[in-house]
Structure formats: C-alpha cells, structure tokens
N, C-alpha and C positions, 0 to 999 in steps of 0.2 A: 224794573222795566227791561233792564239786561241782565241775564242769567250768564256768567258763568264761572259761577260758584264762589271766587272771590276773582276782584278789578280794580283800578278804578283808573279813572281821568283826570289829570291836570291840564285845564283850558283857560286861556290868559290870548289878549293882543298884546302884551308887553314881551318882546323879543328877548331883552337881558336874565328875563325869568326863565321864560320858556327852554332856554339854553342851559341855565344853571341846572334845572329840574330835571333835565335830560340826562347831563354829567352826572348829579346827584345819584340819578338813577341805573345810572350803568354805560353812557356812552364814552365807553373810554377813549384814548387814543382820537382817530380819526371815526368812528361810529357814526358819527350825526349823520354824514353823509347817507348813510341807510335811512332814513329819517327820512321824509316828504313832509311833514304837518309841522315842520321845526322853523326857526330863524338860519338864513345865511352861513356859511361856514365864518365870515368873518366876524361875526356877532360870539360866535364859543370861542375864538380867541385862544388864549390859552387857560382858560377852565377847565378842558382836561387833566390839567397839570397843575391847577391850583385848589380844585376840590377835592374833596373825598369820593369814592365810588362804592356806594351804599347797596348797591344789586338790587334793587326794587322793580326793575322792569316788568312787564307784563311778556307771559308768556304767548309763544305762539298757539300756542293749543286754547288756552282761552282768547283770544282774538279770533281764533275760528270760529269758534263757541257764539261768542257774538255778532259778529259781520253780519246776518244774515237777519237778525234781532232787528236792528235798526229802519231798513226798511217797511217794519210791520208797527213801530213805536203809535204813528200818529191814527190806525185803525183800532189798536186796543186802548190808546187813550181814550176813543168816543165812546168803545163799550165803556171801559173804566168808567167813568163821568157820566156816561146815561145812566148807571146805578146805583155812584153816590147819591147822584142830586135827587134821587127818587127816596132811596134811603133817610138821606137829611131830612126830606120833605117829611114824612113820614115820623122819623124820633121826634124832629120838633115840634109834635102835637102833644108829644108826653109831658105832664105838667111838673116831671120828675128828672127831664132832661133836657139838658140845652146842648146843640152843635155849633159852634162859634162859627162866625160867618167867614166866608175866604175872602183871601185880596181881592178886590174888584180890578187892581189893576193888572191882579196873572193868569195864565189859564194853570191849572192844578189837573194833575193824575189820583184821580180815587181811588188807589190799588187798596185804602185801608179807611177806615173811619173813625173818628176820635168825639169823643160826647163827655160832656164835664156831667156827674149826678148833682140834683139838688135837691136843699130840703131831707138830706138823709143822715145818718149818725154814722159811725166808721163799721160798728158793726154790723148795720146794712148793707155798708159797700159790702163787707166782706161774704156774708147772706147774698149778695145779688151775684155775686162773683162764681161762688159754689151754686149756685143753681143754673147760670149759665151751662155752667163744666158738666153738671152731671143732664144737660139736656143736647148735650155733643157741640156745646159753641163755648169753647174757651177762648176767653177777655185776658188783656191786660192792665191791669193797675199800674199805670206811670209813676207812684208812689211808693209800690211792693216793696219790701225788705230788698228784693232778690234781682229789680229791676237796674238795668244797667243803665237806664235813662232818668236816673237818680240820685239827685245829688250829694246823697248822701251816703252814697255808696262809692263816690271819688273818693276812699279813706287815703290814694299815692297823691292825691291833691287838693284837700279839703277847703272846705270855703273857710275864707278868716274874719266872714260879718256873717250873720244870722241872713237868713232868705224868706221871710215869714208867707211871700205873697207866694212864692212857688209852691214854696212847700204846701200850702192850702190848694192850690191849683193841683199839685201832682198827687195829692190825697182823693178828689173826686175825679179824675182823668182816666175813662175808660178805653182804652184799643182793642180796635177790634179789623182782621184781617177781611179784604173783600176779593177772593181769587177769582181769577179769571177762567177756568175750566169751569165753573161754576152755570149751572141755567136760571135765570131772571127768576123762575117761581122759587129758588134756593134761598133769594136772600130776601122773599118777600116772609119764609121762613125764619131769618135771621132775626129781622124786626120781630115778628111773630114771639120769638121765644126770650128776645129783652126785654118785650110790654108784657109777658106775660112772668118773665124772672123778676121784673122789678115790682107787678103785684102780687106775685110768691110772697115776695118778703115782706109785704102789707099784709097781707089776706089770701089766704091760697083759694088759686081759680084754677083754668086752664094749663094742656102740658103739650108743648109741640117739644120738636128734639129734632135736630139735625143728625144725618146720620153721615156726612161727607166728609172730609180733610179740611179742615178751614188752611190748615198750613200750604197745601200744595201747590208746588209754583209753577210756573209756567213752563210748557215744554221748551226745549230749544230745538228749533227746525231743521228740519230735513237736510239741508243744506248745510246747515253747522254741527252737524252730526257728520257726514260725508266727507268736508272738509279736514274735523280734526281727527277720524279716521287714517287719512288719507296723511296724514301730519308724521302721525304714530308710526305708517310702515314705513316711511322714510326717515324716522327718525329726527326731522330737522323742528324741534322745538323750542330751541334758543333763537332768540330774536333775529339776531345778526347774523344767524348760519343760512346767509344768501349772497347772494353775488352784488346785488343793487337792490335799494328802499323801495323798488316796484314791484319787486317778489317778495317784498319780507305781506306777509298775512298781520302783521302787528301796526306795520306804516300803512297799511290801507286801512286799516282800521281807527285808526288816529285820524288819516284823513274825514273818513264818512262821519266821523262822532263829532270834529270839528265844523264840517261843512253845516249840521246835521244842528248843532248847537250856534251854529254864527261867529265863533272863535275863530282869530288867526292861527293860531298854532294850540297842537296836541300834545300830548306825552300820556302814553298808555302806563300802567305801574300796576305791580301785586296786588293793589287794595287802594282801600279809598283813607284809611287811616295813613297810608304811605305817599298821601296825595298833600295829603294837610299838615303832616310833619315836612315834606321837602318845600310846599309851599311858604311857610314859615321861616323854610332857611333861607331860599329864594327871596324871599322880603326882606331881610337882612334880620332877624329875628339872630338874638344872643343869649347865651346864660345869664340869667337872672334879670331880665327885662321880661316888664308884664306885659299881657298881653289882654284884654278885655276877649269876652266870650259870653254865650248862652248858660243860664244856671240852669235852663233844659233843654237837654241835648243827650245823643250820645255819647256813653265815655270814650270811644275812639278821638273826641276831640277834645276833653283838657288830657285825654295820655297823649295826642300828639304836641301839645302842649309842653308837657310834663319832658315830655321824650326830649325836646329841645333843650331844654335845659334851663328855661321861661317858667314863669307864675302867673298863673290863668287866676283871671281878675271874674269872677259872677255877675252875671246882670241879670237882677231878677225876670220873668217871664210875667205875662199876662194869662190871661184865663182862654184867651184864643192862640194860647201855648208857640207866640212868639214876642221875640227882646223888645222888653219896656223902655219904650227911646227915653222916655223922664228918667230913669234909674242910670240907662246909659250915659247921659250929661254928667249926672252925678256922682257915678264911677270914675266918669272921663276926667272932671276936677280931682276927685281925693285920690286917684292911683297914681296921676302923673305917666301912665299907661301909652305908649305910642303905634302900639297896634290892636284894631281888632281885630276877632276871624268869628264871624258870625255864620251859622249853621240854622238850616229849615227843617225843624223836626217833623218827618211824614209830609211833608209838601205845606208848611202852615208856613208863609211869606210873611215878614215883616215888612213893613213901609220900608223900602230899603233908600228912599229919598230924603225922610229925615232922619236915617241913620248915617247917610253918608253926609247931610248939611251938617249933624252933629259931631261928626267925628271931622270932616273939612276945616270945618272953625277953631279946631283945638288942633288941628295939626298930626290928626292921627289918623 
C-alpha cells in the first residue's frame, strides 16, 4: 500500500519503546528533538548514551516517496476489496478450491489472493501451477522449494519439532497478486484462466491467457515524485540535515502514518525487517531467549529473530494461513518462551484476543 521500494514503521503507544527504537535507530546525541511522532525528551533520558546506534533510519527521499501515498490508502483499499470479494466469491464455487474466510472482526486490503487446492496430488499442484505460467498468470506456491515464506527454507533457524499441519497447508496454498492498475474485466480473466488451469489438469478444455504484469505496483504520485526530486537538487537526504522536526520530510511522515494508524508515537526505519529486529530489542529481547512466532511467515521475521540473538520458537499455522492459538498454549508450556512476535501473512488476521488471553495468562 506504500511504495517506496524499501520502509518500514515502528508504531507503539508505549513511550519507553518508542524512544529506545528511535536511539536504536540512529537518534544520536540530542536528535529526538527532530522527531515530532516521538516520547518527550525526558522519556530518552540518557539512551543516547546507553544504546547502540544501529543507522536504520529511513531515508528522506523515501518519505517523500510516501507522504503523498497515505492520503489515497482508504480509496484503493475500496477498489482493493471491491475485487477480492468478487473474486473470492467466484473461486469458491470451484469444487477444487477453497478461500478461507477473513476475520470478521478486521477490515482486510485485497492487494493479493490466497486459495488453499483440494482433493488434488502434489503433481497436480505442480500441473496447475505451469499452466497458470504459460497462460501469463504466474501463482505462488507457499510450499515451493524456493519460497521464502517457508519453513523450511529457515535452514539459519530451523524448526526443532516437526510442523506437519503447516507444512500440508503450505503444500496446497496458492498466491496469487491482484494489482491495482489493473481493469475489473482483467481479473474477471484471472478467474477465467485458474478454472480453466485447474480443468487443464483434469481434462483439457478452454485457453484464456492474460497478457498484463500481474507484478506491477503501484505508481507513486505526482506529488512524491516532485517532492524527492526536489530532495535530490538540494541534496538534503539524511534525516536530521534540517534545522527543526517540522522540516525534516521523514518526521511528517511519521506523524500522518501514526495519526493515519491511531498510534501515539512513530519511528520511520530502512525496512520493515529493521522494524521487528529493534522491536524485539525494545522489548527487552536477549541472546538466547525464545521467542514464540508464526511457522508461516516471512523469513524477514525469524532472521529478525535470529539477528537478535534469540530462538524463534514455531507455531504451527491453520489452513486459513494464520497462528493456531491451540498450538500456541502448547508451545507457551514446553518453550518456557516469554515473548511473542506474531506476523499477518498477506492480511490473514489471527483472533488476536485469544492470542493475547493466551499469552496474558502465561505471562508472555
């Protein structure tokens, strides 16, 4: 939903984080002050001087990049979502696919689609998969040798129980991208050429073929073009090279994403995996203390795990490809685990109320 190119956000109403995160990430000295979306100067104390300064901050040319993104978030979520739910509606008539239902208690962005196959052999998936490809709609398999959102592909962090229910869920788990440059009859196509790739692989019938970019992302606006132009001939890209946090383009940007989100405090950073490593440290996270997490996820989150210097604990996943709160309890007893960091693969919400009853009870 915001492009540019690599981000990310640390957002918290806890002050003592939001300060640590800040330092972690490059407010040295007296910096905060440049900062608007931050805790008090008397809240960083002397954290300057007692952390490490990791340089994670986000740059100013990509908060230009963005600024202008934010305002347009809640117009492209409607289209977003007016084309899931048409879509969903639609796959779930196939008696060969199922779309796991969303949280009823979130509203969800449909930038992508995800459909577990059924009733089919692995050499079919892999049959449906190549015929996708060669009719211009390339799918992902959450189980691929090659995919990063598999866990068996954590060989810097492996699991140390067997995962049997994921790994059957990430065996039939199809991804498939839904862009927004895209026109409505595009993706009445899309459908078109998975009911027709999945009776390929039964009985060959019909051949539609997409001829577009399923990968192409979103532009970024006129505005955010202009802006980190404008960055460029003056050369001022580093964060702090301003006079006051009203001029830096990275603290107003923190502000809208925080206002924008309902968080007290912001911290813009490089990346979203440099979000979840400083969060971790900010928690008081230490070498060799586990930490409970998604068995499907992205690997940017047991490497920020890993990177801590922590043992990312599995919790198997559901077939609606979020953390199985029964698994959870049950990790929660045999790890002795005192933190988790749980992760929304592609917007798929966990009950996150009795995740947090389970994890409040046991003190983690």
């Amino acid at each position: 939903m915001l492009n540019s190119g690599e981000g990310g956000f640390f957002l918290t109403d806890d002050g003592p984080m939001a300060a640590k995160v800040a330092v972690y990430a490059g407010a040295y000295e007296g910096l905060s002050e440049k900062h608007i979306a931050v805790p008090p100067k008397e809240v960083f104390g002397d954290l300057p001087t007692q952390l490490p300064n990791y340089s994670l901050r986000m740059s100013a040319l990509a908060a230009a990049v963005v600024r202008p993104q934010i305002p347009t978030i809640e117009e492209r979520v409607e289209k977003y979502n007016a084309r899931y739910y048409m879509i969903e509606q639609r796959l779930n008539k196939h008696p060969l696919i199922e779309v796991p239902p969303q949280n009823p208690k979130v509203r969800i962005c449909g930038d992508s689609i995800q459909f577990n196959l059924q009733r089919v052999t692995d050499e079919q998936v892999q049959k449906f998969l190549a015929e996708c490809k060669s009719r211009g709609l390339p799918c992902e398999l959450f189980g691929a040798a090659t995919n990063a959102r598999n866990f068996v592909n954590w060989k810097f962090s492996p699991a140390e129980e067997s995962l049997p229910r994921t790994a059957q869920m990430l065996s039939r788990a199809v991804d498939i991208r839904l862009p927004l440059t895209w026109e409505d009859s595009d993706f009445l196509t899309l459908c078109q050429v998975v009911e027709e790739s999945l009776a390929s692989v039964m009985a060959c019938v019909k051949r539609a073929v997409i001829t577009k970019d399923i990968k192409a992302p979103d532009a970024v606006p006129e505005a955010g073009i202009q802006e980190a132009t404008q960055l460029m001939r003056l050369g001022k890209l580093y964060r702090y090279n301003v006079k006051s946090a009203g001029e830096s383009v990275v603290s107003l940007c923190e502000v809208e994403v925080a206002q924008y989100t309902g968080f007290k405090y912001c911290v813009a950073l490089n990346s979203c995996g440099s979000a979840l490593y400083l969060m971790l440290l900010a928690a008081g996270v230490k070498p060799g203390d586990s930490v409970l997490s998604n068995a499907f996820t992205f690997a940017a989150v047991p490497s920020a795990i890993h990177h801590a210097g922590a043992k990312p604990v599995y919790v198997e996943s559901t077939t609606g490809y979020t953390m199985d709160v029964s698994d959870l309890k049950r990790k929660i007893a045999s790890s002795g685990a005192k933190f988790c960091m749980i992760s929304h693969m592609r917007g798929k919400i966990a009950d996150m109320d009795e995740v947090k009853k389970a994890c409040d009870a046991a003190g983690v």
